[in-house]
N, C-alpha and C positions, 0 to 999 in steps of 0.2 A: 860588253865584250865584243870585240870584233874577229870574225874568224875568216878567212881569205882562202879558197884553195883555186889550184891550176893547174891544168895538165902542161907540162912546158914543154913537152914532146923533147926531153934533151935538156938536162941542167946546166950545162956548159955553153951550150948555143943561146940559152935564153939569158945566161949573167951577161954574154955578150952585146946582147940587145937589151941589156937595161932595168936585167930584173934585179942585181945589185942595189938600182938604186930606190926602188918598191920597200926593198925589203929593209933601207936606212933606213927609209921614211919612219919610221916607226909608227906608223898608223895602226897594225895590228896586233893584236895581243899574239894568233897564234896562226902560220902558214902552213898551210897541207900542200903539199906539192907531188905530182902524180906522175909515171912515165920521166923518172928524171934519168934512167940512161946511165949510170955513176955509181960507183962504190967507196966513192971520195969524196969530201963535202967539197965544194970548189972555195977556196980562199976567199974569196971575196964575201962568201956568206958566215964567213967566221968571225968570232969578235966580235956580236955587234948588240950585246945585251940578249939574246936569245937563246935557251939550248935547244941542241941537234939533234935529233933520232934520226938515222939513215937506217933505209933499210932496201939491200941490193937484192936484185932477183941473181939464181944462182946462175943464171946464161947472162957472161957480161958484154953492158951495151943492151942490155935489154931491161923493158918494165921501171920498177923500181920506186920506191915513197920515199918521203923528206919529211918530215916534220922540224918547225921552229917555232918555239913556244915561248912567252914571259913569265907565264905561270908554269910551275915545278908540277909536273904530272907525280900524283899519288904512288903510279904506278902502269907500266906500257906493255904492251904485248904486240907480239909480231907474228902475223897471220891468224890461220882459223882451224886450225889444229888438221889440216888435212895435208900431207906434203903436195901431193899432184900439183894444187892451188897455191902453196907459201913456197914450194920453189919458185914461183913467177912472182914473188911481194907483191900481192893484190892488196891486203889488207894490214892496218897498223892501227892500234888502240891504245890511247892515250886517255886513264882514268883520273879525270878533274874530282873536283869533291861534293859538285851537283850532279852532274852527269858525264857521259862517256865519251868523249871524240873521236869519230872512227874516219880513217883516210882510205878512200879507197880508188882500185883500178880496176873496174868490171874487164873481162875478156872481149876481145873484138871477134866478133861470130865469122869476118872475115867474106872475102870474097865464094862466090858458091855455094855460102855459109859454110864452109869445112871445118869449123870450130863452134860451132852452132851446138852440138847434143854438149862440148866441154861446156859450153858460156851457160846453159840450162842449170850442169851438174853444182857449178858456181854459184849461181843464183840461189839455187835450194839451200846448198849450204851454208851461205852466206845469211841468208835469212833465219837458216835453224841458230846459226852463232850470235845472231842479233836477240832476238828470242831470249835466248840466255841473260843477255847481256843486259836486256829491260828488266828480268828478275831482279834485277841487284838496283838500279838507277837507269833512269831517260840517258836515250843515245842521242848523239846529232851527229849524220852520216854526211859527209863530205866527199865528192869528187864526180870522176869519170864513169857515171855510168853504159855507158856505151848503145845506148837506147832513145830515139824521141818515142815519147812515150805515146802522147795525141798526134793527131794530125797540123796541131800548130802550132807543132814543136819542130816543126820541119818546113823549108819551104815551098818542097815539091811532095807534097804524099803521093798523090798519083801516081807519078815516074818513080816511085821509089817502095812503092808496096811489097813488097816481101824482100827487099834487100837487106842487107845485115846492116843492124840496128835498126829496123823497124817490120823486121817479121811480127808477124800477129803472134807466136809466142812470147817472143823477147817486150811485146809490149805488155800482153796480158799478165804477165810475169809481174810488170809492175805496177798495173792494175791493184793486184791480189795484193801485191806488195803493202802498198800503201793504206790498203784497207783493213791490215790488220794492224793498224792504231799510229800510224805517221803520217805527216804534210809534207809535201812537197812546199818548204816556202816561198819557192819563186812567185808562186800561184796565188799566195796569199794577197800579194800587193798589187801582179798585173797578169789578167786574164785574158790577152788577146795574143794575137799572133806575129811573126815581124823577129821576136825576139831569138836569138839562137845565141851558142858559146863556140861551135868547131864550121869550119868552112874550109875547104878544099880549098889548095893553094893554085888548083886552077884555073883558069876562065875568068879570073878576075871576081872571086865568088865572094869572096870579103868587101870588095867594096861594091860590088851586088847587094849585097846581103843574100842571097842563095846558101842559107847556112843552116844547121840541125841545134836545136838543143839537147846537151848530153852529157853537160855536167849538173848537176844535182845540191842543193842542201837541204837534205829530208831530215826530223827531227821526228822526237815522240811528238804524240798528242798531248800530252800532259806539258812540252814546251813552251807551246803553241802562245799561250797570253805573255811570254820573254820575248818572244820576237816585234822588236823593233822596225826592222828591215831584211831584203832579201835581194839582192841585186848583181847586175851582168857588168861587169867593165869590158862592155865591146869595145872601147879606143884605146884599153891598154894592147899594145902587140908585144911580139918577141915570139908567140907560140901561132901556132894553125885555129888553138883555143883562146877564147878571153877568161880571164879569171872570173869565179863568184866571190859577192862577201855576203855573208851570215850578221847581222847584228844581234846581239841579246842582251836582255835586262839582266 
């Protein structure tokens, strides 16, 4: 199985740069798509052997998931039972019949951090909902988390120590995260630095490479011997983000 997700910053901006034809490709079984901006599937993603779960955040032009899948989800859910959090569609749950597929859109702590104690309240919750959700079956959590979690996950820590997405909370957070029983796959395959998914559009920081990692495919621990691979398509563009893919046995 292959799973694919991206924050496209804008589903309409990015069919126009090409994600259309990603998504013929039929390379993957199932696309999480993050901050798509739209409460309307764009045409071009229609038709094409896949179904659709949209899911708008309620301020439109903002937020918002995608999901396209080949395989018939058991069963979906949308959000995390808290309104504050599921009027922004952060969260979409997609019940396979091994385990859970969760798409997500962590909060941006924002400049000043002025969204910093929200993106905490998020986190916790988010974790308590996960929690539950290992009760029943392994999750594999897909997207934006909005955090480099190390130091080489980013390519300036120095300059950038306490700014939003790499406060020592928002990191410790995922610290803690992870240690109560998920990998981070990226990690599994490559261990060094270099590597990122978001890069500021500017200064020429993309083709710098001056870029953060902050999208994620964390899975259970009990996954972990399925995974195949886990990788960055930094030369696909159309987003400020490059996609992740998930492979699993």
């Amino acid at each position: 199985m292959k799973i694919l997700s991206w924050n496209v910053n804008g589903i309409r901006s990015a069919v126009k740069k090409g994600l259309a034809g990603l998504v013929n490709s039929q390379k993957y079984d199932v696309l999480l798509f993050q901050e798509v901006k739209a409460d309307v599937l764009p045409k071009e993603l229609a038709g094409n052997g896949y179904l659709s779960f949209l899911y708008p955040a309620a301020k439109r032009g903002y937020s918002g998931l995608l999901a396209l899948t080949k395989i018939r989800p058991l069963s979906i859910s949308y959000g995390i039972g808290k309104e504050e959090f599921d009027s922004e569609a952060r969260t979409m749950t997609l019940e396979l019949e091994d385990f859970f597929v969760i798409n997500t859109y962590f909060p941006n702590s924002r400049r000043e951090l002025s969204r910093l104690d929200f993106k905490l309240q998020y986190n916790s919750a988010f974790a308590e909902f996960i929690h539950e959700l290992e009760k029943v079956k392994p999750v594999v959590i897909c997207g934006d988390f909005n955090v480099a979690h190390e130091e080489i996950d980013i390519a300036r820590p120095k300059e950038n120590e306490g700014n939003a997405g790499f406060t020592e909370k928002e990191r410790k957070w995922m610290t803690e995260f992870l240690k109560g029983g998920y990998v981070d796959t990226f990690r599994m395959f490559k261990k060094g630095g270099g590597n990122y998914t978001w890069w500021t559009y500017r200064s020429l920081a993309r083709q710098r490479n001056i870029g953060w990692r902050i999208d994620y495919a964390v899975i259970s621990e009990r996954l972990a011997k399925n995974v195949t691979d886990s990788k960055i398509l930094e030369n696909v563009t159309g987003s400020d983000h490059a996609p992740i893919v998930l492979e699993l046995e």
